[in-house]
Residue, then its C-alpha position, 0 to 999 in steps of 0.5 A: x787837524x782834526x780828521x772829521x773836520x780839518x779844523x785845528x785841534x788844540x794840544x794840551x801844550x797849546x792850552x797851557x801856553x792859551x791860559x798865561x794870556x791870563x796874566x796879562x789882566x793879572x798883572x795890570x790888576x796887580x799894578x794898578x792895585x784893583x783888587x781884582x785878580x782873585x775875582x779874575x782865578x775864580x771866573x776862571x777856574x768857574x769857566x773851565x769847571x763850567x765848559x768842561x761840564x758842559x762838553x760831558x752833558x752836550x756828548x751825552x745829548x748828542x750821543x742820544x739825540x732824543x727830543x725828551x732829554x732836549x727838551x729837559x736841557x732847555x729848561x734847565x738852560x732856561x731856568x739858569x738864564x732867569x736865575x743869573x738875570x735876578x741874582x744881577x738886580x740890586x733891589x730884590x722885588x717879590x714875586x719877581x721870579x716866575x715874571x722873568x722866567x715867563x718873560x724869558x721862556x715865551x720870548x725864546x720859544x716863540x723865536x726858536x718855534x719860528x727858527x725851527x718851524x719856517x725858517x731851518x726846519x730840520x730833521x729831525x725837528x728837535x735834533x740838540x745838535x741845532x736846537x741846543x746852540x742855536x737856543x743857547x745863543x738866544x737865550x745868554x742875549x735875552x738874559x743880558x737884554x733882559x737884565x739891562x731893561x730891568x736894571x733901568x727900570x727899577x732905577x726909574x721907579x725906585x731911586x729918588x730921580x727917576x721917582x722923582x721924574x714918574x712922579x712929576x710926569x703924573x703931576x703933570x697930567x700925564x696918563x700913567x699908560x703913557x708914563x710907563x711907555x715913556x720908561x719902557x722905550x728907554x728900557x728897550x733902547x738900553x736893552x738893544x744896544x749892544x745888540x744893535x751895535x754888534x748886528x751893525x759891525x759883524x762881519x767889518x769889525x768881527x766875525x761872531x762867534x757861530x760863523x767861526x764855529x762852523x767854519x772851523x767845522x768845515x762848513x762853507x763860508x756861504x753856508x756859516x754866512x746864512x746861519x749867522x744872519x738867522x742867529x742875529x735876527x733871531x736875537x734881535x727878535x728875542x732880545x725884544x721880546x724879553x726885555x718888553x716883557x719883563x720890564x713891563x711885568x716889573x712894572x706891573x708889579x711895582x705900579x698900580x692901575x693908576x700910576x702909583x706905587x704898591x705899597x710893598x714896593x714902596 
């Protein structure tokens, strides 16, 4: 047990015994012959570099606990956020970038602003002991959101059927506001899935991970209860938001005023 928090502390032996639950993917991949497993080493190996890199910046955060140097982590979490967002797009769109990145930036600051100013209000305000997980867990669920909106609706736009269908829905005198409302409905819907999914069974089917993390910490189960509440709505809000934003950006960028395509986009 760890002396500050009671929670269990994991030995080097207890590790090692951990990473041979890795062999069980490796084997069915080695059986069914997917070709996987040296997809599989490298997440790995990219996991513990990853993790271990971040535990070094998050002591030295944590350690100053300055609103500047926060601040500067935020960004760079924000700009690896986009960057993993447009490198999982199968068409490459131009000028996309600085769209996701605005999407997901306002969409994110709006929640936590809200979070930190109304809801928690901490002191200090900008302590990265709160703001960097809290931030961090809103931040990989928009990405994921935003990823599976824009994926949809470069699917509707760009592959023959679902050009095919805007097209036909402006033949029919459709107005092409009301078009692109229809596909972002369906972009939001994708978007929010496994959102809802997970906001519906927590606590029946899992306990997520920040209620884990400060139970293991030591905190009340009252008190991890509350956080998880905020968190979940507090993605659920940001999730909406950027994935809205960022799928109707995309569309602005593919689709003129009147509901036909840019040409060099087309």
């Amino acid at each position: 047990m760890s002396p500050e928090s009671g929670a269990p502390t994991l030995s080097w032996l207890g590790m090692g015994l951990a990473f041979l639950l890795a062999l069980v993917p490796l084997v069915l991949f080695r059986v069914l012959r997917l070709g996987l497993s040296r997809q599989l080493l490298i997440a790995l190996a990219r996991m513990v570099l990853q993790l271990g890199s971040l535990g070094l910046v998050l002591e030295f955060l944590f350690r100053q606990d300055h609103w500047s140097l926060t601040l500067l982590w935020l960004l760079v979490m924000q700009a690896a956020a986009a960057h993993t967002v447009l490198s999982r797009l199968p068409v490459r769109v131009p000028g996309l970038a600085p769209l996701v990145g605005g999407a997901l930036a306002l969409a994110s600051s709006t929640v936590l602003a809200w979070c930190l100013l109304l809801v928690v209000r901490p002191e200090p305000l900008l302590g990265a002991r709160l703001l960097i997980p809290l931030a961090g867990m809103i931040l990989g669920n928009s990405m994921n959101g935003i990823t599976l909106a824009l994926e949809r609706h470069l699917a509707q736009l760009t592959e023959p059927a679902g050009r095919r269908e805007w097209e036909t829905l402006l033949g029919l005198g459709a107005e092409p506001r009301v078009a692109r409302n229809r596909l972002l409905g369906r972009d939001l819907r994708v978007a929010l899935l496994p959102t809802l999914n997970t906001t519906a069974t927590i606590g029946l089917v899992s306990i997520p991970g920040m209620m884990t993390g400060q139970i293991l910490g030591g905190s009340p189960p009252a008190t991890a209860i509350l956080y998880q509440i905020l968190i979940m709505l507090a993605i659920l809000a940001s999730v909406s938001l950027s994935a809205w934003g960022a799928a109707r950006l995309l569309h602005w960028r593919l689709v003129d005023a009147d509901g036909l395509h840019r040409r060099s986009q087309a």
